[in-house]
C-alpha positions in Angstrom: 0.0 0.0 0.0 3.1 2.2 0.7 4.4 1.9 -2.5 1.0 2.9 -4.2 0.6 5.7 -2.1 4.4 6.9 -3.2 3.3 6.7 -7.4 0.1 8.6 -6.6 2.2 11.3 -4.9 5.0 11.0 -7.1 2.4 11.3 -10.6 0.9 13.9 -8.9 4.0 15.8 -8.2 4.3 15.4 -12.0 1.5 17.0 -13.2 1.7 19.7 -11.0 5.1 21.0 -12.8 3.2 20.8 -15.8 0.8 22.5 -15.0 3.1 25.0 -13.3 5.6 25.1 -16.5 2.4 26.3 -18.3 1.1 29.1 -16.6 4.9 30.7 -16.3 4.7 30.4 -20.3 1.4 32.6 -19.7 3.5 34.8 -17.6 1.7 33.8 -14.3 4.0 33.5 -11.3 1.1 34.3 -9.0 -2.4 34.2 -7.5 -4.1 36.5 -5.0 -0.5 37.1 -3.4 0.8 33.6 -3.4 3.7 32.1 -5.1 2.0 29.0 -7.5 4.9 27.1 -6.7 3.1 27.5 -2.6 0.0 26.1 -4.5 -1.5 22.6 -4.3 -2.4 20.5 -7.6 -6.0 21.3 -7.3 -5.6 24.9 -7.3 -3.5 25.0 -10.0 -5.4 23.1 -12.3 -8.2 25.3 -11.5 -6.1 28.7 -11.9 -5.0 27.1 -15.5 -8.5 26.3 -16.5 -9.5 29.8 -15.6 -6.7 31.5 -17.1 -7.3 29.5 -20.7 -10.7 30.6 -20.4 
């Protein structure tokens, strides 16, 4: 169970510089005062879908 728990994190992790990679191509280092790299996965997902809207 450990070691699923560990690939969860580690995909996660993953997508998360993706998604982090992306917005600095937009020229977005933050939101409402915070660093995105101090951001979870879920809000940056959700400040990328925004910001392509």
């Amino acid at each position: 169970m450990g070691i699923l728990y560990e690939k969860v994190q580690l995909t996660q992790e993953i997508k998360k510089q993706i998604i982090i990679r992306q917005l600095l191509d937009m020229g977005i280092t933050e939101h409402q005062g915070q660093s995105i790299y101090d951001l979870d996965y879920y809000a940056l997902r959700r400040l990328l879908v925004t910001k392509k809207l």
